[in-house]
C-alpha positions in Angstrom: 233.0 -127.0 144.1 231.9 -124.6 146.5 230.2 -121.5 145.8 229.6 -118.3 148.6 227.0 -115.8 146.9 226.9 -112.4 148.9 224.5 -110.2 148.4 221.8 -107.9 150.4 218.7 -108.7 147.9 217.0 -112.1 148.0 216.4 -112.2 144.9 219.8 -111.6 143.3 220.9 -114.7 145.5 218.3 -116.8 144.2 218.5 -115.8 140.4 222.7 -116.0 140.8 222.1 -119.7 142.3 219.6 -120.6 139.1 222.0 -119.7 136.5 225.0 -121.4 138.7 222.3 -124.3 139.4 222.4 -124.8 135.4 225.7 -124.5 134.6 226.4 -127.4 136.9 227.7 -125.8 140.2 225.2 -127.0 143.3 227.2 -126.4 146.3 226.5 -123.0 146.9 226.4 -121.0 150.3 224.2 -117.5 150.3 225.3 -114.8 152.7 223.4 -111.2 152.9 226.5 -108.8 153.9 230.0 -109.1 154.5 229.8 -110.3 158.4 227.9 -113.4 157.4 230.4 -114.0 154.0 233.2 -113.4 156.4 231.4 -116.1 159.3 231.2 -118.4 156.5 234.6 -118.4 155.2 236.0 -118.6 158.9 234.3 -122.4 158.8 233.7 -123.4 155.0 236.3 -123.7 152.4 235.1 -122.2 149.6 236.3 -122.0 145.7 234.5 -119.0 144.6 232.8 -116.0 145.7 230.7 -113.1 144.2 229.6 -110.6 145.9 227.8 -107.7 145.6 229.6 -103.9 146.2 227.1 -102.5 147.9 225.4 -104.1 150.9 223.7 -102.0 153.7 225.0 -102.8 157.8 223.2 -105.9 159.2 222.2 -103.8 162.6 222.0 -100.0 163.1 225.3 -98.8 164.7 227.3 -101.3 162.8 229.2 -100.0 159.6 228.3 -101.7 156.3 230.9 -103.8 155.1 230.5 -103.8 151.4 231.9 -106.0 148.8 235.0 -104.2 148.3 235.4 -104.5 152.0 235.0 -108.1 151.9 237.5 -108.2 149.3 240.0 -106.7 151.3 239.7 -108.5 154.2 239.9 -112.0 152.2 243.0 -110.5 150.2 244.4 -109.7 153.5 243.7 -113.4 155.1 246.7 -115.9 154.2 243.9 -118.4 154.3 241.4 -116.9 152.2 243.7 -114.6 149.6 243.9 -117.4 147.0 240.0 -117.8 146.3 238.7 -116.2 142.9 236.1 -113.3 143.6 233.9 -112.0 141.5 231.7 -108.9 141.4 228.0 -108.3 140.4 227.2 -104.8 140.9 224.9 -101.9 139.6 227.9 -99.9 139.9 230.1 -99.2 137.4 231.7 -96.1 138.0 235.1 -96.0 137.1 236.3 -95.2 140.9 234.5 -98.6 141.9 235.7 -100.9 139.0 239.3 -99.3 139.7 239.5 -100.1 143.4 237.6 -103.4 143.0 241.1 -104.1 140.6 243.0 -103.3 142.8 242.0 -104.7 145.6 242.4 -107.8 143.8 238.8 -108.5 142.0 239.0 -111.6 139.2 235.9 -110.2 137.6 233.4 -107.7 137.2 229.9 -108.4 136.2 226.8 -105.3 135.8 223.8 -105.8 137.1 221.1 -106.3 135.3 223.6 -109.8 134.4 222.5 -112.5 132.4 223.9 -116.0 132.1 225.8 -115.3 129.6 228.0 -112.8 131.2 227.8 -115.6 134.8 229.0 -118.5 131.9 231.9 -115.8 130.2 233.6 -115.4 133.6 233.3 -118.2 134.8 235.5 -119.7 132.0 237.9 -117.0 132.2 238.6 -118.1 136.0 238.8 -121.8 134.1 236.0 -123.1 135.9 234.5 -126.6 134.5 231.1 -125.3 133.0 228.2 -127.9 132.4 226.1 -127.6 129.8 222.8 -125.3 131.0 220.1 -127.5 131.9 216.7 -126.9 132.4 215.8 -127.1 135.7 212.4 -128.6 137.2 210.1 -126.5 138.1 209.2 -126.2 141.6 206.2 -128.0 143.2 202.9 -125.8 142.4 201.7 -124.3 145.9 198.6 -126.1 146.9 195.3 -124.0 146.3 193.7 -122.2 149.7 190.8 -124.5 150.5 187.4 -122.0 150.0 185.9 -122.1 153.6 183.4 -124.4 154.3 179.4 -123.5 153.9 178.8 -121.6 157.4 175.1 -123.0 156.8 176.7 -127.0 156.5 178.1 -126.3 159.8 174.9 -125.6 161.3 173.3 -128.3 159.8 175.9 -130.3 161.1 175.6 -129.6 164.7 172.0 -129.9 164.7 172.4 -133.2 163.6 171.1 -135.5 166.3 172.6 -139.2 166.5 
């Protein structure tokens, strides 16, 4: 299964792909704004997306295209109106929630989300849900090497062989 994550903050992506990493899904796609979500879903087929609402333009000049936007324009495609969408947002005003409805949203999820609330919609779209697993830990960074002894190096190049 096939997962497109959308959203403008790094780390939202990355914490979204750990808690769909433990629940079993590993095919996952991240996009930062809606002309890279939309680029992807020209090539990939995809069986999920969430996306964030709000999402600033890629390049001055160029309008935003936020999450409700992207909505819209997958609703609109023939080829793309069938895939389940999902929102994570900070937003929850009513007007937002409303039009993300009707525009055609499967789920709403508030930011700050946990993976409880990722797990609960999940199974209301009916998707297969593993049980979480712990994850391994990434490989520690190596530690900086301390610069050599300045006075070693002299030593060194005094050395006569």
């Amino acid at each position: 299964m096939k997962i497109l994550i959308v959203d403008d903050q790094p780390t939202v992506r990355k914490a979204l792909s750990l808690i769909l990493r433990r629940l079993g899904f590993t095919d996952l796609v991240e996009a930062e704004d809606g002309y890279e979500a939309l680029s992807h879903l020209r090539k990939i087929k995809f069986n999920l997306i969430i996306s964030d609402v709000h999402m600033p333009a890629p390049l001055p000049g160029v309008p935003a295209k936020s999450g409700i936007d992207l909505l819209e324009a997958v609703r609109l495609d023939s080829d793309l109106k069938g895939i389940p969408f999902l929102i994570v947002s900070t937003d929850s005003e009513m007007k937002t929630v409303v039009k993300a409805m009707q525009s055609g949203v499967n789920g709403y999820i508030i930011k700050p989300f946990t993976e409880k609330a990722v797990k609960e919609k999940l199974e209301m779209l009916k998707f297969k849900i593993s049980e979480p697993k712990d994850l391994p830990e990434p490989a520690p960074k190596p530690e900086p090497v301390a610069p050599a002894d300045k006075s070693a190096d002299d030593d060194f190049l005094r050395t006569t062989f």
